[in-house]
N, CA, C and O atoms as CSV, one atom per row, in Angstrom:
chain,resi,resn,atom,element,x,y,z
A,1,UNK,N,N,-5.852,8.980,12.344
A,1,UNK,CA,C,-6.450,7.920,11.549
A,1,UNK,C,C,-6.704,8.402,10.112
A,1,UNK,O,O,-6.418,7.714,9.132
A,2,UNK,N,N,-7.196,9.490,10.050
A,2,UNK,CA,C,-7.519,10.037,8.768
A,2,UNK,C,C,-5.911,10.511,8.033
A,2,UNK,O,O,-5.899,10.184,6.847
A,3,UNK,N,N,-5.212,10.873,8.272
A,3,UNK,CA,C,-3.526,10.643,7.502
A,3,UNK,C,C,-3.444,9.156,6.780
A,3,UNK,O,O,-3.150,8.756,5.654
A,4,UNK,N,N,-3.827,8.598,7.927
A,4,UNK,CA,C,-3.231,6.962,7.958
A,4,UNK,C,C,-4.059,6.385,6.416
A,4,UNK,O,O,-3.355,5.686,5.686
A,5,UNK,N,N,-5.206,6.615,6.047
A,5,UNK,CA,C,-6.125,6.331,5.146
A,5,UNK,C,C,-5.812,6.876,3.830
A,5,UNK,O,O,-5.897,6.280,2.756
A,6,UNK,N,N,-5.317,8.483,4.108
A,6,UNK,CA,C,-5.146,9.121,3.213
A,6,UNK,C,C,-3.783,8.448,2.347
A,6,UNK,O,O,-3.620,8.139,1.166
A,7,UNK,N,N,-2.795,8.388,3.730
A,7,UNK,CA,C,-1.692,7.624,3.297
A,7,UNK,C,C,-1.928,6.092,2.166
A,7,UNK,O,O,-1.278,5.909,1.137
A,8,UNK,N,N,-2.995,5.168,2.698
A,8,UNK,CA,C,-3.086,4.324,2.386
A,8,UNK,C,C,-3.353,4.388,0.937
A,8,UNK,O,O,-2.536,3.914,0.148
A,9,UNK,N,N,-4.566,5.007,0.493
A,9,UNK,CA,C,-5.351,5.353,-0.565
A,9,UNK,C,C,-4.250,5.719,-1.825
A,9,UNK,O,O,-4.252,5.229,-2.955
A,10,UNK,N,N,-3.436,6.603,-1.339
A,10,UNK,CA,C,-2.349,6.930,-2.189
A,10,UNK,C,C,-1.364,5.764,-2.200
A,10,UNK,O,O,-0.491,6.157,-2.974
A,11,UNK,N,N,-1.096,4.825,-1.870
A,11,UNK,CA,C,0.001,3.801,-2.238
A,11,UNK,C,C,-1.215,2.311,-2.828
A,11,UNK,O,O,-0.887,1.429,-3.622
A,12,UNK,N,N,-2.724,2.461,-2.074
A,12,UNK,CA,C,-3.038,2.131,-3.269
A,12,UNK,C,C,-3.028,2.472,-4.769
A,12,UNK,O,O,-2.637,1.733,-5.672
A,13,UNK,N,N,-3.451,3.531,-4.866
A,13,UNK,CA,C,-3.575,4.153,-6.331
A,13,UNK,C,C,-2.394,3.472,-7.097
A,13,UNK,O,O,-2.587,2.724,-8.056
A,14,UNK,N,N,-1.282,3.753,-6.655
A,14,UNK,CA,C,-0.083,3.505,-7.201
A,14,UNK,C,C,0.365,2.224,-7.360
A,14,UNK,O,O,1.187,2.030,-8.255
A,15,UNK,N,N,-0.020,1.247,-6.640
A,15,UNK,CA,C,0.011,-0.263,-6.638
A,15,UNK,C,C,-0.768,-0.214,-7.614
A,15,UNK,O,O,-0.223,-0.459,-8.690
A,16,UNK,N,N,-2.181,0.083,-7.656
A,16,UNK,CA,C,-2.783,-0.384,-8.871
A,16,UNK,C,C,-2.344,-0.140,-9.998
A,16,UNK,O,O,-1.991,-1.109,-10.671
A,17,UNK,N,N,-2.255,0.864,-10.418
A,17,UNK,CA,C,-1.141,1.222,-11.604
A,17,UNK,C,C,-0.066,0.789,-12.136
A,17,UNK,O,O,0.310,1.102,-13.266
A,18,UNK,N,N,0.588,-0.050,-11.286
A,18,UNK,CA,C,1.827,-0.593,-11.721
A,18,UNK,C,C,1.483,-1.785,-11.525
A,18,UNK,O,O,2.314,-2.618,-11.886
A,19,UNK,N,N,0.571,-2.155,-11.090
A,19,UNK,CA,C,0.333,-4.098,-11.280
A,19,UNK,C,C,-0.776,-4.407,-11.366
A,19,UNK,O,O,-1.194,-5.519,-11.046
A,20,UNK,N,N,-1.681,-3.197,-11.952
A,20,UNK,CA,C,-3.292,-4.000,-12.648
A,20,UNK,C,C,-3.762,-4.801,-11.776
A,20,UNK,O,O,-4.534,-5.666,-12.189
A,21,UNK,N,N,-3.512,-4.762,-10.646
A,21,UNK,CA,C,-3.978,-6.060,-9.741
A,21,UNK,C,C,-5.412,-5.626,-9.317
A,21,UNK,O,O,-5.821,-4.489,-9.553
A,22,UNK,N,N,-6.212,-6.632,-8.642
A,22,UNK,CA,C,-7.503,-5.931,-8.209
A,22,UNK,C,C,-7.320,-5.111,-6.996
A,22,UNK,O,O,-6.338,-5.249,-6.268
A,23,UNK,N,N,-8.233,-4.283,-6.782
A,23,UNK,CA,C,-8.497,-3.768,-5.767
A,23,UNK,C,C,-9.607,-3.954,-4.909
A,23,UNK,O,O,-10.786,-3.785,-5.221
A,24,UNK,N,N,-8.936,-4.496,-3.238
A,24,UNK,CA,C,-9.994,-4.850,-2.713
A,24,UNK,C,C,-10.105,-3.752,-1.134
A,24,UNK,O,O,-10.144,-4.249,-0.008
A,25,UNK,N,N,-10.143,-2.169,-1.414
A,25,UNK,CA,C,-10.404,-1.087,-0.899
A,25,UNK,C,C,-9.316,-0.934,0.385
A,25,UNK,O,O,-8.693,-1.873,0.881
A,26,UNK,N,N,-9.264,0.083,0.682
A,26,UNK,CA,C,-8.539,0.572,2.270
A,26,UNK,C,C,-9.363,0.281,2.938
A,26,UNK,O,O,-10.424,0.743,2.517
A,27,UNK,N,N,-9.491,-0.377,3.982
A,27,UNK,CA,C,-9.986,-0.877,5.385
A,27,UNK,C,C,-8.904,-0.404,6.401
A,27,UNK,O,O,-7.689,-0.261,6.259
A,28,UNK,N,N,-10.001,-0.140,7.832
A,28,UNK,CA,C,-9.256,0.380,8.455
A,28,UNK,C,C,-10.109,-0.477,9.764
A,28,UNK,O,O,-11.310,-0.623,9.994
A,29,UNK,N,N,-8.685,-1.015,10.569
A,29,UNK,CA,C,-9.250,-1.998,11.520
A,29,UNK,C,C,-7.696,-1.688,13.058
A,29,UNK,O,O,-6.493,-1.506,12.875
A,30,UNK,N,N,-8.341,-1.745,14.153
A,30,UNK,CA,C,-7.473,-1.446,14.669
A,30,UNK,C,C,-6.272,-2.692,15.737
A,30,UNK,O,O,-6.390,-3.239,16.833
A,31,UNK,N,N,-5.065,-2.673,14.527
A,31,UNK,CA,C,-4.107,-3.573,14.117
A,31,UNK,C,C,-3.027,-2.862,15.474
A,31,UNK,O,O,-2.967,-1.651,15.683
A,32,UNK,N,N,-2.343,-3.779,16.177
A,32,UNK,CA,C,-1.485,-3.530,17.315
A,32,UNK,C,C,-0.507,-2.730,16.890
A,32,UNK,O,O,-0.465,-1.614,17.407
A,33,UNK,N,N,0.364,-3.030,16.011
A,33,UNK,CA,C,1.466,-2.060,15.062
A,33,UNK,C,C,1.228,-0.851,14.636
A,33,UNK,O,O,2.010,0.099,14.612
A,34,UNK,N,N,-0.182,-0.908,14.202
A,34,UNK,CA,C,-0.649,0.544,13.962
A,34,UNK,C,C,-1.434,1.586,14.890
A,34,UNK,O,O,-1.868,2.710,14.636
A,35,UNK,N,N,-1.466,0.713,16.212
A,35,UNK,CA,C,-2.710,1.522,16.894
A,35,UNK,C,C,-1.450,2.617,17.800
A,35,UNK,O,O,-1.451,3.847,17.753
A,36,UNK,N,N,-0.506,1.793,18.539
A,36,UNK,CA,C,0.486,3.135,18.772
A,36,UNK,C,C,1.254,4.024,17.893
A,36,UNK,O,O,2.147,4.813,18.203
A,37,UNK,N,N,0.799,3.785,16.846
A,37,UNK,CA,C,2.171,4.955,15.806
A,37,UNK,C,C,1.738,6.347,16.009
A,37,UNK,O,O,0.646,6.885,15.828
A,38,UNK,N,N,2.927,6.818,16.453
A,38,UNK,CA,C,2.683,8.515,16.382
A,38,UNK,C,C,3.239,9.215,15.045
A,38,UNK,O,O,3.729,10.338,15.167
A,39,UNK,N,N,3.182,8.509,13.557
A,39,UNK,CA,C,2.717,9.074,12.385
A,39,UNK,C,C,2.022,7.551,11.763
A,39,UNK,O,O,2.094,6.334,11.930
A,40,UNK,N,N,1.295,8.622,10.917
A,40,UNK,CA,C,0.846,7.997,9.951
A,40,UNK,C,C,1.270,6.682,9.846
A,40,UNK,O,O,2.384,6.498,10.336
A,41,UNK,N,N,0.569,5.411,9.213
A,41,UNK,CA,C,0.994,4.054,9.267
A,41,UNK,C,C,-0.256,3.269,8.728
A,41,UNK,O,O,-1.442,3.445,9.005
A,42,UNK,N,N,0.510,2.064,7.618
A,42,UNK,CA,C,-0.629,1.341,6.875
A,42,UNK,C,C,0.160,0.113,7.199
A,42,UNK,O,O,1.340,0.148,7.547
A,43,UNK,N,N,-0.677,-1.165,7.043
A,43,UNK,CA,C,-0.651,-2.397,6.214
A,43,UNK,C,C,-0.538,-2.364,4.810
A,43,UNK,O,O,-1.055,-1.423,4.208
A,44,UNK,N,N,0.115,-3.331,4.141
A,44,UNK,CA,C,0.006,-3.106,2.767
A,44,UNK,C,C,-0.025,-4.712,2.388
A,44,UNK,O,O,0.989,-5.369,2.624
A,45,UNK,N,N,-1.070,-5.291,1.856
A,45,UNK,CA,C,-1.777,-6.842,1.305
A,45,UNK,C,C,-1.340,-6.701,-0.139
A,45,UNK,O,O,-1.922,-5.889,-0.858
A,46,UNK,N,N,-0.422,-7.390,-0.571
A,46,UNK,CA,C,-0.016,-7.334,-1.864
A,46,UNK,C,C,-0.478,-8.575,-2.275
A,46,UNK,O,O,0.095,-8.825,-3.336
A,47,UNK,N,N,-1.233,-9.486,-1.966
A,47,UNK,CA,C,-1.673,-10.772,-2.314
A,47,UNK,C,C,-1.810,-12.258,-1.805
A,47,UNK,O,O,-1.665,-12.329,-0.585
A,48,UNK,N,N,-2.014,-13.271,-2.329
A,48,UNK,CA,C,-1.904,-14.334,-1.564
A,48,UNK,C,C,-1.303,-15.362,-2.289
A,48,UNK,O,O,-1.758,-15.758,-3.362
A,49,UNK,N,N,-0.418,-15.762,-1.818
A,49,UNK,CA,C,0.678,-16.455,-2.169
A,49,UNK,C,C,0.033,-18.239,-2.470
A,49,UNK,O,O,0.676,-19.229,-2.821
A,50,UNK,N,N,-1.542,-18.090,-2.145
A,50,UNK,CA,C,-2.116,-19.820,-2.184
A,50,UNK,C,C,-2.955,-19.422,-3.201
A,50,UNK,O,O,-3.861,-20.251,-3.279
A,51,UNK,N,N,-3.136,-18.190,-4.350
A,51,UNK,CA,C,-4.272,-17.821,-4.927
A,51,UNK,C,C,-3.121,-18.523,-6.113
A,51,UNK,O,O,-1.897,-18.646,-6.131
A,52,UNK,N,N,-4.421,-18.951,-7.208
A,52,UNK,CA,C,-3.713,-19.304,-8.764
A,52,UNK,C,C,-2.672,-18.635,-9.005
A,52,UNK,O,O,-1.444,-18.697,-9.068
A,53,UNK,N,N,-3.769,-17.809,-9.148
A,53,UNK,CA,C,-2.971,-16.137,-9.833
A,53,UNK,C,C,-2.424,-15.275,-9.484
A,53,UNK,O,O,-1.925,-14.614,-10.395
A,54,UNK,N,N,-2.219,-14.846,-8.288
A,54,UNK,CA,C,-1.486,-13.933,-7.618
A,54,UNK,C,C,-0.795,-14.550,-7.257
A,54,UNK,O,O,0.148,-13.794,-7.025
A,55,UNK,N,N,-0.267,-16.320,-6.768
A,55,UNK,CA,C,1.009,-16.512,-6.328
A,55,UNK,C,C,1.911,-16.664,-7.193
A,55,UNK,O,O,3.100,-16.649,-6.872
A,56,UNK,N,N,1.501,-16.840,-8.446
A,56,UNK,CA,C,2.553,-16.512,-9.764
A,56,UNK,C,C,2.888,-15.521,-9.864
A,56,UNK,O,O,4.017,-15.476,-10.353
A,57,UNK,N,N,2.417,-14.472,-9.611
A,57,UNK,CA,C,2.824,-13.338,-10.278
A,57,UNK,C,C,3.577,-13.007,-8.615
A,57,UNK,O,O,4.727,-12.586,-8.745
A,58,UNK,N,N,3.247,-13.095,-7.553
A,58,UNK,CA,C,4.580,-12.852,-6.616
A,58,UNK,C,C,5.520,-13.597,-6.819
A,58,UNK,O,O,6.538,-13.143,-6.297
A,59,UNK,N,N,5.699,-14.657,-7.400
A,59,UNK,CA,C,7.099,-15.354,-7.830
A,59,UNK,C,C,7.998,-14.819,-8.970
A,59,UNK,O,O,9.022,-15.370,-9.376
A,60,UNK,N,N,7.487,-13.712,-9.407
A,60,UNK,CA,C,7.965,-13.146,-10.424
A,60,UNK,C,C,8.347,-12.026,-9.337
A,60,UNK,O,O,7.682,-11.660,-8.367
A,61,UNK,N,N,9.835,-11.506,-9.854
A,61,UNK,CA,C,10.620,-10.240,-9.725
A,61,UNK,C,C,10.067,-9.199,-9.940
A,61,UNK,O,O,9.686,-8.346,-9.138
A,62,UNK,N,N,9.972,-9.243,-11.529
A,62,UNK,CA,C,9.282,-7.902,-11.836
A,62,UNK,C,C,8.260,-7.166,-11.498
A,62,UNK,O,O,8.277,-5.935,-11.512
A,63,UNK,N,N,7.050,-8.046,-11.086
A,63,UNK,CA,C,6.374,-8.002,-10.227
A,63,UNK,C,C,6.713,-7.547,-8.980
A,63,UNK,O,O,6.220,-6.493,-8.578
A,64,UNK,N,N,7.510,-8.199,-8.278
A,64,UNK,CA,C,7.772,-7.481,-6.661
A,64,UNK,C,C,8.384,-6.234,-7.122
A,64,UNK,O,O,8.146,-5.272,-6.392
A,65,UNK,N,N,9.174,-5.986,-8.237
A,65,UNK,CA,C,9.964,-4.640,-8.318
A,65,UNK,C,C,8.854,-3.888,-8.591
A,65,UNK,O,O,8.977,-2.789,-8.052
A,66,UNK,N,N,7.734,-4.004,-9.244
A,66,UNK,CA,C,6.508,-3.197,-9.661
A,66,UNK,C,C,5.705,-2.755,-8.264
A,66,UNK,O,O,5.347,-1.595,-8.061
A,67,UNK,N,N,5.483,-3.830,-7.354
A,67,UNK,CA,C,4.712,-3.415,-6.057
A,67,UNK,C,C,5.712,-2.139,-4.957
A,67,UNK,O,O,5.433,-1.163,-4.261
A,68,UNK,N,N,7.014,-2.934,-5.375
A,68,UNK,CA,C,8.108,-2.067,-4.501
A,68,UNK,C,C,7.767,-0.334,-4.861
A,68,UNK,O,O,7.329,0.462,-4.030
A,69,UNK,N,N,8.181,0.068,-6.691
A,69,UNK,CA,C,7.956,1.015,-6.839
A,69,UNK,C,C,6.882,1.531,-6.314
A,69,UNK,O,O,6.965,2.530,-5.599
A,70,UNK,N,N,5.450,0.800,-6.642
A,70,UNK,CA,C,3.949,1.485,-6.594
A,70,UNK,C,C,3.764,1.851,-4.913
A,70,UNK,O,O,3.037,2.674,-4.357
A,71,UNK,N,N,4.752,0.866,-4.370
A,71,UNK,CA,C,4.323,1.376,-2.393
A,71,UNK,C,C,5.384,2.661,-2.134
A,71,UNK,O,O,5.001,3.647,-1.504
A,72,UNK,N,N,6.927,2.553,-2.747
A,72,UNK,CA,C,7.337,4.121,-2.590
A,72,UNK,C,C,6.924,5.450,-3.358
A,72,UNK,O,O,7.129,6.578,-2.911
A,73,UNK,N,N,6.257,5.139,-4.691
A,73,UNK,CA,C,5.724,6.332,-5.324
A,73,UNK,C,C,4.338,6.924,-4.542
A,73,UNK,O,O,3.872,8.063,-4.524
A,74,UNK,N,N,3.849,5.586,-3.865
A,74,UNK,CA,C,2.701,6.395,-3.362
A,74,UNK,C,C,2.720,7.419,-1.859
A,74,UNK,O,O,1.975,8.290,-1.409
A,75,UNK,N,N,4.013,6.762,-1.406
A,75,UNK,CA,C,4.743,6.874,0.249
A,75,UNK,C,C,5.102,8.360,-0.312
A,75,UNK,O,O,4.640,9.355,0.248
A,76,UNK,N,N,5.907,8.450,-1.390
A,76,UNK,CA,C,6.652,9.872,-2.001
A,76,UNK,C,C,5.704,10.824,-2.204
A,76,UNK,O,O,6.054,11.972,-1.932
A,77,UNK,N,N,4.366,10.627,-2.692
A,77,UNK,CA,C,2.958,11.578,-2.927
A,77,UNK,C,C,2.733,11.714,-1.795
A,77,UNK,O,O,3.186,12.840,-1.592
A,78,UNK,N,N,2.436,11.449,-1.092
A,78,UNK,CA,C,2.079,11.503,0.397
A,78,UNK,C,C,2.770,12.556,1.237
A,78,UNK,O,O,2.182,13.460,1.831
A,79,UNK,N,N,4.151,12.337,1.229
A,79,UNK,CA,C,4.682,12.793,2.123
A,79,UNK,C,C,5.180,14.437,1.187
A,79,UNK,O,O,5.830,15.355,1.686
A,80,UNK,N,N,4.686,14.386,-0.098
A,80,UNK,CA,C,5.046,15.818,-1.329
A,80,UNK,C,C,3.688,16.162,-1.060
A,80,UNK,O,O,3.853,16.784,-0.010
A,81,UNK,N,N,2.367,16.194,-1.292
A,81,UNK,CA,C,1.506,16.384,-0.968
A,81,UNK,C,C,0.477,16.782,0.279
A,81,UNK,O,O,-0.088,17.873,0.359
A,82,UNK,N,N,0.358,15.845,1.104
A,82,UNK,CA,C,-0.570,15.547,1.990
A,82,UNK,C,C,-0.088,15.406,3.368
A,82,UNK,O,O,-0.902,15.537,4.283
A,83,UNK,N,N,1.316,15.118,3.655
A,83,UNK,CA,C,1.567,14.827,5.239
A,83,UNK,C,C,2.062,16.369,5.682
A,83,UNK,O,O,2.900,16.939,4.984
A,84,UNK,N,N,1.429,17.107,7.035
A,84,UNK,CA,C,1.045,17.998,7.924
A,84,UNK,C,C,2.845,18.232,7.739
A,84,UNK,O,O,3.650,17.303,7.812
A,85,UNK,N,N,3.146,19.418,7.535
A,85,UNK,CA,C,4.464,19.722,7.568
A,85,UNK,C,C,4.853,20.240,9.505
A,85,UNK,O,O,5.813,20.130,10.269
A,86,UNK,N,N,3.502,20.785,9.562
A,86,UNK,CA,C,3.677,21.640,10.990
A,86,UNK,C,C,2.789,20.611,12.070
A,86,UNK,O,O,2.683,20.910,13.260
């Protein structure tokens, strides 16, 4: 569980960075997809598609290309950093 957070935290960081978006924290709740993974494993809430403002900006490309990068740069720290080699 504690990978899984660590994991998370880091692809937040990086979402935020590349799309100024708010941040509304890592929560950790126990989700069917994630409760059997034998590595590490997040959800990732990039927004809501019925909000003013965030469903505009998911209708924009650049935008999804910005979340795309910010969830593999943070996946790439993670796994350069922090995921248990042994």
């Amino acid at each position: 569980m504690e990978l899984s957070r660590t994991l998370a935290s880091r692809v937040m960081s990086y979402l935020l960075s590349t799309t100024a978006a708010l941040s509304r924290g890592v929560r950790t709740a126990d989700y069917f997809v994630n409760k059997f993974a034998t590595v590490p494993s997040i959800l990732v809430e990039i927004g809501y598609v019925t909000h003013p403002i965030e469903g505009l900006n998911l209708r924009n490309s650049d935008y999804r290309d910005r979340i795309a990068y910010g969830i593999a740069r943070g996946v790439l720290e993670y796994l350069e950093n922090d995921y248990p080699t042994e």
